[in-house]
C-alpha angles and dihedrals in degrees: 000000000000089000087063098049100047083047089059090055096053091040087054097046095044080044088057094037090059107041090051080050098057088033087060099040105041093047082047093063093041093055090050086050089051094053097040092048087048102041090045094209129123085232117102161126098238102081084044085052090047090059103025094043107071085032090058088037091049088053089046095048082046093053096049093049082056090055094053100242103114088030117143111213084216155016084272092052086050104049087049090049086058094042093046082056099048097050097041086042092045094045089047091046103054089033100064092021086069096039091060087043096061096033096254098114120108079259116065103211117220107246135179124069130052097279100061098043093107090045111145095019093120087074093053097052091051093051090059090043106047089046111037096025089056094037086062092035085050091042085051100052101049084053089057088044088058100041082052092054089042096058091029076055097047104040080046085063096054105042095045 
């Protein structure tokens, strides 16, 4: 009984994390687009934000594995951490992603002509990158957290 309970409140805090993760970037993104469809130049910060973005969000996640707020006691607590991740990042993800696509987005994206034919991709590529790209860094890093525990619990053996 008190295993469930301690897994609810991790799922509840990675649950939180996650969702406060997906809330500032994406409106990250949106406010450089904002900027970039106002402002009409090829010079901006989104296309720095689509790349830099789940980089800085996975180091942050990392970070608050490392904490201890989003840590699952166990290999269970774990799995669901990555899960939680996938399926906010994913519903996000299409979410905004179709809503750029039919113009219904707080951006309105310019459309018409060649070159805006591409118009709006930025959000898609951030989408597959903030949700797949963290799901294998998380998924890496709980491996090397294993492999950390197996050799902290076998030198433990030996030496005690």
């Amino acid at each position: 009984m008190e295993n469930k309970r301690i897994l609810e409140k991790i799922r509840k805090n990675i649950l939180a994390v996650v969702l406060f993760f997906n809330i500032v970037a994406w409106t990250l993104l949106t406010i450089s687009d904002a900027i970039e469809e106002q402002k009409d130049s090829g010079q901006s910060i989104t296309w720095l934000l689509v790349y830099a973005m789940p980089i800085m969000m996975c180091i942050l996640f990392v970070i608050c594995e490392v904490k201890g707020l989003v840590n699952g006691a166990s290999a269970k607590g774990k799995v669901t951490n990555i899960i939680i991740w996938f399926v906010c990042g994913s519903i996000f993800s299409v979410v905004i992603g179709m809503s750029v696509n039919n113009n219904n987005w707080i951006v309105k994206q310019a459309t018409g002509g060649w070159e805006h034919f591409l118009n709006g991709i930025e959000y898609m590529i951030m989408g597959v990158l903030w949700t797949i790209g963290c799901t294998i860094v998380f998924i890496i890093v709980y491996i090397i957290e294993w492999i950390i525990d197996r050799i902290h619990k076998k030198n433990c053996k030996n030496k005690c």
